[in-house]
C-alpha positions as CSV (number, residue, x, y, z in Angstrom):
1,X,87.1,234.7,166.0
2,X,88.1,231.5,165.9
3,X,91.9,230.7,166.2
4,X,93.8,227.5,165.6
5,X,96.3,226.8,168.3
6,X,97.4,223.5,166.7
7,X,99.4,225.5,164.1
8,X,101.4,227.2,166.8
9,X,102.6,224.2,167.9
10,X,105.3,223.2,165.9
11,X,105.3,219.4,166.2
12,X,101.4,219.3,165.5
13,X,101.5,221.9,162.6
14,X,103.8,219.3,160.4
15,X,101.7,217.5,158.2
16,X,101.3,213.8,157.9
17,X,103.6,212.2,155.3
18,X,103.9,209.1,154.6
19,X,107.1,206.7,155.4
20,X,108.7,206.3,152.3
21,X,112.4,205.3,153.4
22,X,113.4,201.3,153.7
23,X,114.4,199.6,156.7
24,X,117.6,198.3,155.1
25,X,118.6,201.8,154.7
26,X,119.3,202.2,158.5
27,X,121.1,198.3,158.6
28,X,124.6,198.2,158.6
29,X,124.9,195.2,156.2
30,X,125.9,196.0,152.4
31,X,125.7,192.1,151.3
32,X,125.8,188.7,151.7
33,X,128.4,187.4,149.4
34,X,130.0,184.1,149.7
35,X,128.8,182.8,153.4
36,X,130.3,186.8,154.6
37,X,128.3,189.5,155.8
38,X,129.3,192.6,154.5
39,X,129.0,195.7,156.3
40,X,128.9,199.3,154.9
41,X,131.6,200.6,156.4
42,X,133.5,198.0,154.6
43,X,134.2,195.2,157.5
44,X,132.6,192.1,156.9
45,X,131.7,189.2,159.6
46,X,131.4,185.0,159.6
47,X,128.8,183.6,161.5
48,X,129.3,180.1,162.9
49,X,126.6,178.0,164.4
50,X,127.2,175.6,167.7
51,X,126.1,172.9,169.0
52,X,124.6,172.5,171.9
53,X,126.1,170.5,175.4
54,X,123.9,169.8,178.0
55,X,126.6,170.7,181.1
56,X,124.4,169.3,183.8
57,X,124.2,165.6,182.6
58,X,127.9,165.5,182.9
59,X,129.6,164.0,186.0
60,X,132.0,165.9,188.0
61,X,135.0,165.1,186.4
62,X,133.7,165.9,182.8
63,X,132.3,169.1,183.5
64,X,135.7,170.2,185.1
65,X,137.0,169.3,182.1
66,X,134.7,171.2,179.9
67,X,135.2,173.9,182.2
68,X,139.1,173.6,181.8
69,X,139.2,173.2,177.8
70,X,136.6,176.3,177.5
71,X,139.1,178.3,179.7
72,X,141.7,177.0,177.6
73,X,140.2,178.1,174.3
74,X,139.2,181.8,175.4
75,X,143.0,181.9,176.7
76,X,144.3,180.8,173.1
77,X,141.9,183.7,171.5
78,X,144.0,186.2,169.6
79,X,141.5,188.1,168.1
80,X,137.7,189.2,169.3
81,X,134.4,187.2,168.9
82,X,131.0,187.6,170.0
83,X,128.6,185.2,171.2
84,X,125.1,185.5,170.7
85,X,122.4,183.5,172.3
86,X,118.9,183.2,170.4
87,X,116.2,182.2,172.6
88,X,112.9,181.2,171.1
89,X,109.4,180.3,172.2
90,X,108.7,176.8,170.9
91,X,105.4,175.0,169.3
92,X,105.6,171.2,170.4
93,X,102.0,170.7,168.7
94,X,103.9,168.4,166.4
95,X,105.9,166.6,168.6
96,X,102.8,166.1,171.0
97,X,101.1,164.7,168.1
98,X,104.0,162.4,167.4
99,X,104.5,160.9,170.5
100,X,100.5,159.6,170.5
101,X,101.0,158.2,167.2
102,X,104.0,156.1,168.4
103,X,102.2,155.5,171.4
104,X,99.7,152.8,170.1
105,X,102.6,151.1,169.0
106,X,104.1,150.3,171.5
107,X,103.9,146.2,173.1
108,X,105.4,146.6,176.1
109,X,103.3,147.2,178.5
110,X,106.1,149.3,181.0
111,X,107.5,151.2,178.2
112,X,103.7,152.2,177.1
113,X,103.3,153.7,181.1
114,X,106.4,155.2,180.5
115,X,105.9,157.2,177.6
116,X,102.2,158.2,178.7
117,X,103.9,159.9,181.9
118,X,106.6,161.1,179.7
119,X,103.8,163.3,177.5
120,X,101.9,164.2,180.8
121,X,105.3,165.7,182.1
122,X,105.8,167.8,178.7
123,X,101.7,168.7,179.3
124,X,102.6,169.9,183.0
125,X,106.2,172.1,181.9
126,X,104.3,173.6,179.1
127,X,101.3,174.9,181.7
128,X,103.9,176.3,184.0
129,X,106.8,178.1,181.8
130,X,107.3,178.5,178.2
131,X,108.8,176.3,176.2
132,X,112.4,178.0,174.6
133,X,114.6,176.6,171.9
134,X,118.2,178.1,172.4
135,X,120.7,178.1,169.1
136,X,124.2,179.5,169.9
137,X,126.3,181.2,167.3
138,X,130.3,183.0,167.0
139,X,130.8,185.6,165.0
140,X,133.9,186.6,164.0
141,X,134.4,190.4,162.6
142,X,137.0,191.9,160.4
143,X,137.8,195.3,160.7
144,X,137.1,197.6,158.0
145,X,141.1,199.1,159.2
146,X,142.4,195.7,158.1
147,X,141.2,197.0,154.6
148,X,143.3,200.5,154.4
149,X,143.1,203.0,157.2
150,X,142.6,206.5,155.0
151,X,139.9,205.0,153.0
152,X,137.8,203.2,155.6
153,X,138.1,206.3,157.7
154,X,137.0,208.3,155.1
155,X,134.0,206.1,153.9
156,X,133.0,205.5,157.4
157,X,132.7,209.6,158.2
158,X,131.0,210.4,154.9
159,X,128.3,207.5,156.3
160,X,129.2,204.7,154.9
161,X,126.5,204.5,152.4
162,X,128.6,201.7,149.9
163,X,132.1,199.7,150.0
164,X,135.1,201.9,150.3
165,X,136.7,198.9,148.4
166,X,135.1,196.7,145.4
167,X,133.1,193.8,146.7
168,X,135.4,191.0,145.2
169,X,138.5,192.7,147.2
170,X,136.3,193.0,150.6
171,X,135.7,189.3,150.0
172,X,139.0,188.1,149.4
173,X,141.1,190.0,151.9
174,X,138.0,189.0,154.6
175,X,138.7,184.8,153.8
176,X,142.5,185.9,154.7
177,X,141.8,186.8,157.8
178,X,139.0,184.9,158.9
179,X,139.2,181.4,157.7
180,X,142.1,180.8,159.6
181,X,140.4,182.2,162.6
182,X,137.1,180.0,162.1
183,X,139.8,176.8,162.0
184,X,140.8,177.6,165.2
185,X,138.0,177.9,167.0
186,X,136.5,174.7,165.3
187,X,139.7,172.7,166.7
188,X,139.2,174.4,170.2
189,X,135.7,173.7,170.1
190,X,136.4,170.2,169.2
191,X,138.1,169.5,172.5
192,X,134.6,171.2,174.1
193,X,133.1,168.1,172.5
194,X,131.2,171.0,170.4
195,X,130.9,171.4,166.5
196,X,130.6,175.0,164.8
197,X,129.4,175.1,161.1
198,X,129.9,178.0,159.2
199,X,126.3,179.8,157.8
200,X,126.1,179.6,154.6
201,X,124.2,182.3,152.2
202,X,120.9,181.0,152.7
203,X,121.0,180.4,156.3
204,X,122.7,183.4,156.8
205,X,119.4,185.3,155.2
206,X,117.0,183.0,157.0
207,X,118.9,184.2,160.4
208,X,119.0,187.9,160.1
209,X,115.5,188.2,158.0
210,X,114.1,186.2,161.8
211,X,116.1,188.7,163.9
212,X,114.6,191.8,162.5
213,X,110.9,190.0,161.7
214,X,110.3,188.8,165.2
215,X,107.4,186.5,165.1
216,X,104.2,187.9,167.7
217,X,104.9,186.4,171.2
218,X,102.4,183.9,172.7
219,X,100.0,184.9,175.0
220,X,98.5,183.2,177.6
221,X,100.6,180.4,177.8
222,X,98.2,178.2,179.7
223,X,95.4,178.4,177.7
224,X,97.6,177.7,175.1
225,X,98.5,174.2,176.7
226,X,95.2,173.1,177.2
227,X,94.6,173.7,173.4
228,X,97.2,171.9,172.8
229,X,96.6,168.7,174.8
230,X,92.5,169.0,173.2
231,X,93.9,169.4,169.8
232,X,96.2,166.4,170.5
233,X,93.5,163.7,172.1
234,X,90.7,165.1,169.3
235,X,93.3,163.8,167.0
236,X,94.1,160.5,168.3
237,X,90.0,159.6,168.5
C-alpha cells in the first residue's frame, strides 16, 4: 500500500499555478501626469534632479562655505524632503575608445605622454574597484491629508486601489503646494553653487522603469578590464 505523504503536507499539496497578477499592482504609483507622480492613496510627489559638486577640489574656505549655505538651507526647510542617491556601475568602453581616437591627434609631444598616462590610470582604477556613476535627486511629497482628511482616510483603509479625488483635482491642488516648495529649494541650492531640474514625464518613466528593472551586475570586474583595454588597442590597429 503505497501512501502519498506529499498530500499531507499542506504547502506541497497546493498545486502549481501560474503568476497571473502585475507588478504595478503591488506599486504605490496611480500616474504620471504632468511632471507629478501620483500615488494611490491620493498624495502625489516631484522629483528634482541635482547636480553634482565635487567637495574635495574646493579649498578650505569654499568648502566651509558650502558647508555653511547647506546648513543654512536644511535650517530654512519648512516642509519634508528626501534625498536619494543612485549609484550605478559604469561602461567606459566608449570613453576608452575616445580618448585613443583623440590621441593620434595630438602634436605635442608632452600633452601626447600626458594623455597616454591619463588612460593607463583609468585602465589601473578600473582593475581595482568598479567604476560608479552617482545622480542625486529631491523629492518633494504632498500628503494625501492636504487633499481632505475623511476621504483620504477612507481610500487609504479600503487599500487604496484608485484616487480618492479626480486626477485633474490631485494635479492642481499638488502644483499649489509644491511648486512653491521646488522654488525654494532651487534658490537655496543656488547658493550651493548646485542646479535642480524638475523630471519631466519622460524622465520621470525612464527613472522609475531603471529602479525596478535593475540591469544584471558585472562580474568579474578584472577580467572585465582587461577586455576592455584588448577591445580598445584591437581597435586602434
Amino acid at each position: 500500500m503505497k501512501i502519498n505523504y506529499l498530500k499531507n503536507i499542506p504547502i506541497l499539496g497546493i498545486p502549481d499555478r501560474p503568476v497571473v497578477s502585475s507588478t504595478w499592482k503591488y506599486l504605490p504609483i496611480s500616474d504620471i501626469c504632468e511632471d507629478i507622480v501620483l500615488y494611490k492613496d491620493g498624495g502625489a510627489g516631484l522629483i528634482m534632479e541635482s547636480s553634482s559638486l565635487n567637495f574635495s577640489l574646493l579649498s578650505q574656505r569654499e568648502q566651509e562655505a558650502v558647508v555653511a549655505s547647506y546648513a543654512a538651507l536644511i535650517n530654512s526647510l519648512s516642509f519634508s524632503i528626501q534625498i536619494l542617491v543612485r549609484s550605478q556601475k559604469k561602461d567606459i568602453t566608449n570613453y576608452l575608445k575616445y580618448l585613443d581616437q583623440i590621441h593620434p591627434q595630438q602634436k605635442n609631444q608632452k600633452l601626447s605622454i600626458l594623455m597616454q598616462s591619463y588612460k593607463n590610470f583609468i585602465l589601473n582604477s578600473v582593475k581595482k574597484k568598479n567604476v560608479l556613476g552617482k545622480k542625486f535627486y529631491i523629492v518633494i511629497p504632498f500628503s494625501p491629508l492636504e487633499l481632505g482628511v475623511g476621504k483620504s482616510i477612507k481610500s487609504t483603509l479600503k487599500g487604496g486601489g484608485h484616487l480618492p479625488f479626480p486626477k485633474s483635482y490631485v494635479v492642481k491642488k499638488a502644483k499649489i503646494i509644491l511648486y512653491p516648495k521646488r522654488d525654494h529649494l532651487i534658490r537655496q541650492a543656488g547658493r550651493l553653487g548646485i542646479k535642480l531640474k524638475q523630471l519631466t514625464n519622460y524622465e520621470l518613466i525612464s527613472l522609475l522603469y531603471s529602479i525596478f528593472n535593475p540591469q544584471a551586475p558585472v562580474i568579474k570586474q578584472e577580467k572585465t578590464a582587461e577586455e576592455i583595454s584588448g577591445e580598445v588597442k584591437i581597435n586602434t590597429k
